[in-house]
C-alpha positions in Angstrom: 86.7 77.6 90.6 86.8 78.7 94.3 86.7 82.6 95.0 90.1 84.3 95.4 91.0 85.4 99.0 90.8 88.7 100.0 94.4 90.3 100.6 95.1 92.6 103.1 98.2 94.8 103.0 99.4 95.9 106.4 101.9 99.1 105.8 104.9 98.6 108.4 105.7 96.2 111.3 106.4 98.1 113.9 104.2 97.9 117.2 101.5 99.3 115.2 101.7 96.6 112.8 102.3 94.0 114.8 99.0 94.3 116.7 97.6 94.5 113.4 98.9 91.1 112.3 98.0 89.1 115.7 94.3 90.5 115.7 94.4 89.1 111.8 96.3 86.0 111.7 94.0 83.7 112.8 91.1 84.9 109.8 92.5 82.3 106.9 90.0 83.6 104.7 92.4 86.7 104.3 96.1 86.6 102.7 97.5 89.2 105.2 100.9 90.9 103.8 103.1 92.8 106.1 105.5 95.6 105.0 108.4 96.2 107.2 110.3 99.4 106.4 113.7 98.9 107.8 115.6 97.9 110.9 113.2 99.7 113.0 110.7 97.2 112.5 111.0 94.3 114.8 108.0 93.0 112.8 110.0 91.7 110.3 110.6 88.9 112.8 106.8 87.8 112.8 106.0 84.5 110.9 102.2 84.6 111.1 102.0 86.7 107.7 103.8 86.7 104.5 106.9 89.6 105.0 108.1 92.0 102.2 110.8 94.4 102.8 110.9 97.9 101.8 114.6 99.2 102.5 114.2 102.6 100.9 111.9 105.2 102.5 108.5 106.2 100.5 107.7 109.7 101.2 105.7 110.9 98.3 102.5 109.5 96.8 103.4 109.0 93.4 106.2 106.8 95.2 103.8 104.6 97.1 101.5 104.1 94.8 104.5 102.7 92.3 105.0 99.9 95.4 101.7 99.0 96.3 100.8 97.9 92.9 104.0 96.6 92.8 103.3 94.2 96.2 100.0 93.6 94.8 99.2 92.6 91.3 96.2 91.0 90.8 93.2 93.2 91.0 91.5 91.1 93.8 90.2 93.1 96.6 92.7 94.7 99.0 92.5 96.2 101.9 95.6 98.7 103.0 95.9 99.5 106.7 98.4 102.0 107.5 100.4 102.2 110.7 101.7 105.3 110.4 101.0 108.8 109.9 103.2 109.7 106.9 101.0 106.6 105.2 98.1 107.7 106.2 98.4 111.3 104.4 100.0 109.7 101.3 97.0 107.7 101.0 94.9 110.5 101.5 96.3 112.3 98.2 95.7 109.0 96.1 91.9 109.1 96.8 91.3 109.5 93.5 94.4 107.3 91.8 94.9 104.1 93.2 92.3 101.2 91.3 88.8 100.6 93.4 90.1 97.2 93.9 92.8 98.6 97.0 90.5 99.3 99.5 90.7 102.2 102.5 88.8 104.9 103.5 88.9 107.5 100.5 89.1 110.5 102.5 89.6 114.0 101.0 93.6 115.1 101.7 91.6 118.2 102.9 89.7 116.1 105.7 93.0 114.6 107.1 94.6 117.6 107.1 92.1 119.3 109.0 92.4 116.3 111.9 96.1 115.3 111.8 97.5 119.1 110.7 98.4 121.2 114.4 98.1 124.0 112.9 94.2 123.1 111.5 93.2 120.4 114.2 92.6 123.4 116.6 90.0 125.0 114.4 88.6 121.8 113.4 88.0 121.3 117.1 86.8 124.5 117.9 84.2 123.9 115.3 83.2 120.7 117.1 82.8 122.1 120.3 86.1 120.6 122.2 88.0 122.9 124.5 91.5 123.0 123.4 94.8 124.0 125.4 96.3 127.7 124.4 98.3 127.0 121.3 100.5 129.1 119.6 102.3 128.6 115.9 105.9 129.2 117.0 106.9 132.1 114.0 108.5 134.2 116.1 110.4 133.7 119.2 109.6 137.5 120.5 105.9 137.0 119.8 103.8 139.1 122.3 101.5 135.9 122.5 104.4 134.0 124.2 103.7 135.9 127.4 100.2 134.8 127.9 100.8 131.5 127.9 101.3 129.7 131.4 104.4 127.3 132.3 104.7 124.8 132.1 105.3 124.5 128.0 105.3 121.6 125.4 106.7 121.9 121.9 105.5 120.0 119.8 106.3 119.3 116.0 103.7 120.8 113.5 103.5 117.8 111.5 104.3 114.3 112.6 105.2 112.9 109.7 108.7 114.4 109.3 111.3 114.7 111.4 111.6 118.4 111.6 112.8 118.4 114.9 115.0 116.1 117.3 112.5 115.5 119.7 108.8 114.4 119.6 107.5 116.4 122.5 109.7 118.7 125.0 108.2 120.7 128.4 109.8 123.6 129.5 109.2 125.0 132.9 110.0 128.7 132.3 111.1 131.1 130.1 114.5 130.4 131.3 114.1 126.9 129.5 112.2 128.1 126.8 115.0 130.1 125.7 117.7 128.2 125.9 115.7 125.2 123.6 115.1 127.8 120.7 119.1 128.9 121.1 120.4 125.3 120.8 117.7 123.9 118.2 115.8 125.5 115.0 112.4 124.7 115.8 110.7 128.4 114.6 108.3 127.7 111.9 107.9 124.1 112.6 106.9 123.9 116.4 103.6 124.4 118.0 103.9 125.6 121.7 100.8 124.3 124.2 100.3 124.8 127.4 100.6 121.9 129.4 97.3 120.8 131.0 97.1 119.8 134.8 97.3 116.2 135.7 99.4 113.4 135.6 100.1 110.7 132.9 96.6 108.7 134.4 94.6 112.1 133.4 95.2 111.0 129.6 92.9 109.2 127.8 92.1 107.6 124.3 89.1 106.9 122.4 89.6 104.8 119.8 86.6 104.3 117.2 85.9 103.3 113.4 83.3 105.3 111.7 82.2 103.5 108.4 80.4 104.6 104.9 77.5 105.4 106.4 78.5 107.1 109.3 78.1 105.2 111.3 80.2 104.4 114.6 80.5 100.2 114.8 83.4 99.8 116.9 84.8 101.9 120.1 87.2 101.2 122.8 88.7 103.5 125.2 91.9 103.3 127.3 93.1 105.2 129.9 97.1 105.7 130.2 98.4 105.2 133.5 102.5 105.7 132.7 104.1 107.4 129.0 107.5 107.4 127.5 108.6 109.9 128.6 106.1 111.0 131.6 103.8 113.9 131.2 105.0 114.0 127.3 105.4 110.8 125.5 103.3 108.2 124.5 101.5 105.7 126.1 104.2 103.3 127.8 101.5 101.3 130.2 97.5 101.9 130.1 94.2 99.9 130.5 91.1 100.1 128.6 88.1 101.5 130.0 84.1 99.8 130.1 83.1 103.9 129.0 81.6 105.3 125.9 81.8 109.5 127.7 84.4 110.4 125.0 82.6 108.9 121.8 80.2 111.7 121.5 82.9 114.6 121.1 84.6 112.4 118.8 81.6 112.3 116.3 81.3 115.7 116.4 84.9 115.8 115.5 84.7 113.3 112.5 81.5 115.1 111.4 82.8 118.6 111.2 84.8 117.6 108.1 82.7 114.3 107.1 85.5 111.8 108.1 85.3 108.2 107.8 87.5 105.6 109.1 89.8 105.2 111.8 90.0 107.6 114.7 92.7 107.2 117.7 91.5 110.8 119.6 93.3 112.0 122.9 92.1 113.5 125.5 93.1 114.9 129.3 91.0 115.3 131.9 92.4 118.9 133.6 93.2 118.3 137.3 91.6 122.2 138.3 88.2 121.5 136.7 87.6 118.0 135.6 86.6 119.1 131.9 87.9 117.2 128.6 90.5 118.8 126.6 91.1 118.1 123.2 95.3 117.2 122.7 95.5 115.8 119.3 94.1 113.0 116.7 95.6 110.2 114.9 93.7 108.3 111.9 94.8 105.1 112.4 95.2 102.2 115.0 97.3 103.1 118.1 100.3 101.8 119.0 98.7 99.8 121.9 96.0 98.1 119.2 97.2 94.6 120.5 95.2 95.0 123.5 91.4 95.8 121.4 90.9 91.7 121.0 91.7 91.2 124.8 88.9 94.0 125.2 86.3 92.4 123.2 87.0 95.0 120.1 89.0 93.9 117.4 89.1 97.1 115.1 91.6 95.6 112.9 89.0 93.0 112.0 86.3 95.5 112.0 88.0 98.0 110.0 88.5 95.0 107.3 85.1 94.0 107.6 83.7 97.0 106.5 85.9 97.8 103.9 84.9 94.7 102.0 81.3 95.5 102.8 80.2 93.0 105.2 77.9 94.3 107.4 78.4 94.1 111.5 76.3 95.7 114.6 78.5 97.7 116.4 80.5 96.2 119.0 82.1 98.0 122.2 84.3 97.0 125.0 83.2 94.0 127.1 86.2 93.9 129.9 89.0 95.7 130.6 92.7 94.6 129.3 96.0 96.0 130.1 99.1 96.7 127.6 102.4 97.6 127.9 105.2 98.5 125.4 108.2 96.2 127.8 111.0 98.1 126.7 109.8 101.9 126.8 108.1 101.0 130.3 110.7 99.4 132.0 113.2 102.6 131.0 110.9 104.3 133.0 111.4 102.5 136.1 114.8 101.6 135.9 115.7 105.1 134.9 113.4 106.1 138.3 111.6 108.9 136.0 108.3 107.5 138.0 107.8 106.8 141.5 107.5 102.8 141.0 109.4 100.3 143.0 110.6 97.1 140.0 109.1 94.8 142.4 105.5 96.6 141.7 106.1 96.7 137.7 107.4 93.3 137.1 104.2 92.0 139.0 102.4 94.4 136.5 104.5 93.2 133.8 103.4 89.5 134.2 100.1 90.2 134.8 99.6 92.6 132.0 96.7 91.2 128.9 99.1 92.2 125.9 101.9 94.1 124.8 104.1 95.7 122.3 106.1 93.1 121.0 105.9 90.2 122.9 103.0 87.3 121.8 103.3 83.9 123.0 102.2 82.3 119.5 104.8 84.7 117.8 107.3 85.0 120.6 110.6 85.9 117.9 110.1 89.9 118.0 110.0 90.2 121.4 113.1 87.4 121.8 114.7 90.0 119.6 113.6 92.9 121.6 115.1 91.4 124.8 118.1 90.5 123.4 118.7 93.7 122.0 117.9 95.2 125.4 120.0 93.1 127.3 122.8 94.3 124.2 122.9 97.6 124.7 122.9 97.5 128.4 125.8 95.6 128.5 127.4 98.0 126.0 126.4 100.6 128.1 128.0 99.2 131.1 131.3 98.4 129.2 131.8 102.4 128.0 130.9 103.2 131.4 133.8 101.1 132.8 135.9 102.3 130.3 135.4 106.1 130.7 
């Protein structure tokens, strides 16, 4: 009787996930299942996996675990890759609950929280050796400590997987600024204020690596961002990856301080003043650019299944250098002229760019949906403009 497939359950389709599934599609001797959690998922548009859809939000583990032994059954050998922070801290707290057969890096909820937490990350990196930015745990808005930081600002939300606040990141330039943000919005006791770091959006870099059992690093690829969503704040929007290894080193030292294993997506920025690393935040999963790691010669989604189902592999770096873009945030950037790039200059990018967010040319309908959605809106947009 021929030997069950393994299954591998990817936890949401958005950009995350759908880098997942194209680095995975083409390995048959998986059953790859893809979770798409609502509307927001232009995933659910993908054919090259088997689609479930989870309408109703999962924010507690007991809740989670209900569904995944719900999507999967059988006890055969299951690998769970999660896209997303919230998943990757409920899965942290059922270390100990979910059946050895489901398959992910068993992590203490103590380890993540001292990496993902902002309000623990900075001691976690101290202890590692990183230089961090001055940080402060907004409690107060007429806290002394306020005055010693130096403008420009960012807020930042203390935990990233709940929307506490209406914004993901937010600079302000003075205390002018400052004050008028905490007037309009609640953000005391759930913002972190940093000081924003010289340099542009090309200063920011990634190092992205998977640590396994042994700890051991088998895979790394770094990418440097050269435009974000929004600039100097958001995420990456346009970036390439890098032949270097210079950030792997502070990275162990990070995943060793609380014995971490698994996924690591680390950012850095190289401060204009000094050229010395800081240390801006950590994520323990894939990135949202992950579509680009098989252009680069490192396919962490592989390798992360790989070693989960104990197959041994030397560890692999990147060979060449690959570009990625996320079409729709990017191109807001340029027609919205929030950077200084003509659209002649990013549509040459555009079509010359290795790999992007949604679009895939053997799974072409999430980014046919993207651009028609696009296209949508700006006509909409138009039409309440002429109609003001």
């Amino acid at each position: 009787m021929p030997r069950r497939k393994a299954r591998v359950l990817i936890l949401g389709l958005g950009a995350n996930g759908l880098g997942v599934v194209r680095s995975l599609y083409s390995f048959h001797e998986y059953e790859v299942i893809g979770v798409h959690f609502g509307r927001g998922d232009i995933g659910r548009f993908t054919r090259l996996v088997h689609r479930i859809a989870c309408t109703a939000p999962i924010e507690d583990a007991k809740a989670l675990s209900e569904r995944i032994r719900q999507w999967c059954r059988e006890p055969i050998p299951t690998v769970i890759i999660p896209t997303r922070d919230i998943e990757v801290n409920l899965l942290s707290e059922l270390t100990d609950e979910l059946p050895a057969h489901f398959l992910f890096y068993r992590n203490s909820n103590a380890a993540v929280r001292a990496l993902s937490d902002k309000n623990l990350v900075r001691e976690t990196a101290l202890r590692a050796g990183l230089e961090i930015p001055k940080t402060l745990f907004l409690t107060d808005p007429e806290d002394p400590a306020l005055i010693g930081l130096r403008y420009p600002l960012l807020l930042k939300p203390l935990r990233s997987n709940v929307s506490q606040t209406p914004f993901k990141n937010i600079m302000v330039y003075n205390e002018a600024d400052l004050q008028s943000v905490l007037q309009k919005e609640d953000v005391v006791n759930h913002v972190v204020v940093q000081e924003f770091i010289p340099g542009g959006d090309d200063h920011v870099y990634h190092c992205n690596l998977l640590i396994d059992h042994r700890s051991q690093t088998i895979g790394v690829v770094e990418l440097q961002k050269i435009r974000q969503y929004l600039p100097l704040r958001g995420m990456t929007s346009y970036g390439r990856t890098l032949l270097t290894r210079e950030l792997v080193p502070m990275c162990e030292r990070l995943a060793a301080v609380v014995d971490y294993k698994g996924l690591m997506n680390i950012e850095f920025k190289k401060d204009d003043e000094n050229d010395r690393w800081m240390f801006i935040e950590t994520n323990l999963r894939l990135p949202i650019f992950n579509s680009v790691f098989p252009r680069a010669g490192v396919n962490l989604a592989h390798l992360y299944v790989q070693s989960l189902l104990q197959e041994p592999h030397p560890p692999v770096f990147a060979s060449k250098t690959a570009t990625w873009m996320h079409e729709e945030n990017d191109l807001a950037n340029i027609l919205m002229r929030r950077v200084d790039v003509k659209f002649s200059q990013w549509f040459w990018q555009f079509i010359r760019s290795d790999s992007f967010a949604y679009w895939f040319v053997s799974d072409p309908l999430p980014g046919i949906y993207l651009w028609c959605w696009m296209v949508y809106r700006q006509i909409r947009r138009l039409f309440s403009i002429g109609s003001a």
